[in-house]
C-alpha angles and dihedrals in degrees: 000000000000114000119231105238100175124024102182107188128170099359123162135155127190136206114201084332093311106126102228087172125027092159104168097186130356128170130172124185136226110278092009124147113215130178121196122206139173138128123280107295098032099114106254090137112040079049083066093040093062107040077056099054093244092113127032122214126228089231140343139085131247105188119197122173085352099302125100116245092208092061092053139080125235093268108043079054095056092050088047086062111266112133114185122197111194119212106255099056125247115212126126114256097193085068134054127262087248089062095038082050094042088046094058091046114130096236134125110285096209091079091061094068088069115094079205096065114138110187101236124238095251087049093052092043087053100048085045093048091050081043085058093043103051085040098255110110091106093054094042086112090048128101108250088226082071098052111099120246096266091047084053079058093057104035091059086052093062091049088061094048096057082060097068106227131180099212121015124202114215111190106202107318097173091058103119094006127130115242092252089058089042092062098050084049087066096050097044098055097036087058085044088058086066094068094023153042110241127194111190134194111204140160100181112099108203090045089057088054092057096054083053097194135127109304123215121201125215124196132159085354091299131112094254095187125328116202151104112333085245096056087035088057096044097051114116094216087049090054096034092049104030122355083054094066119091098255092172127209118303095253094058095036081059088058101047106108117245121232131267100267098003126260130239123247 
């Protein structure tokens, strides 16, 4: 029997009285794999936002091994397992992706104080295992400047990972990616959900359908329908509200200039 890792009720959040989140029940199970849509303005992000400790809600509960996230800073959610990987992808490009990954590696911090640390081999055999696993063992000597951007996505993957989290939070990863990344993507994530729960924000349609999970729909801040991809994709509201809309193909969803500052989804 599958184990309930995240129970949301009653969460909204407000912006200058404008309600961005009214999310009456959410749950997500250990090792689901969840994807979120929903137009511009639905309230993907501020949903992740929230769940990370970036956002606090005006009222609401989201209850994970038996402590509420809202009552609770950035930090203390990240030691209580939530690993959040933003969109444009954060790794530094002066050092290798051995160090970026070395750098993100769960271990006692104190050690690193020593001029005299040594990684030990267990350490060295788990970043290149999480190397293996996010497809970058043969560029672990390479700048990260030089990964395309597909291989920054992964890479900062694999950072989460060596964290250890219980539930990570992927905010759209195929955004700018080739079909052939894409894919991988899909893969990639879809073998993670074995170990992980996985909460994705996505706006690419073809990319949801290969996940293949259970979809969630946001629109005006409220859970419009949840449910197979198949029934997602046949609801009158989904098609009317946001199918419906011209999305474009990946490539010219790539070219459309991004607003000044930036917007929340």
């Amino acid at each position: 029997m599958s184990k309930r890792i995240l129970q949301v009720e009653d969460l909204m959040v407000s912006f200058d009285g404008f309600k961005a989140l009214d999310i009456a029940y959410f749950e997500l199970e250990e090792k689901e794999l969840r994807v979120v849509i929903g137009p511009n303005g639905a309230g993907k992000t501020t949903f992740m936002d929230v769940l990370c400790g970036k956002t606090k809600p005006h009222t609401g509960t989201a209850m994970m091994d038996g402590k509420d996230l809202v009552r609770l800073n950035e930090q203390q959610i990240v030691e209580l397992g939530v690993g959040r990987k933003f969109q444009t992808p954060s790794v530094f490009g002066s050092l290798s992706v051995f160090d970026n990954l070395l750098l993100a590696l769960k271990t006692d911090r104190k050690v690193w104080r020593s001029l005299f640390y040594r990684l030990p081999a267990e350490g060295r055999a788990r970043i290149e295992d999480v190397a293996e696993t996010v497809g970058l063992k043969d560029c672990l000597g390479m700048d990260a400047a030089f990964l395309s951007h597909g291989q920054k996505q992964w890479l900062e993957i694999g950072m989460l990972i060596l964290q250890d989290p219980k539930l990570l939070l992927i905010d759209e990863p195929a955004a700018g990616m080739s079909d052939e990344e894409t894919a991988k993507t899909g893969r990639l994530l879809t073998d993670l959900a074995e170990k992980h729960s996985i909460i994705v924000i996505e706006h690419d349609m073809e990319f949801v359908k290969q996940l293949a999970r259970t979809v969630t729909v946001l629109c005006e801040g409220k859970i419009l329908t949840e449910g197979p991809i198949e029934k997602v994709q046949e609801d009158p509201q989904v098609i009317e509200r946001y199918l419906g809309r011209s999305h474009g193909t990946r490539a010219e969803k790539a070219a459309k200039p991004v607003m000044a500052g930036g917007a929340h989804a």
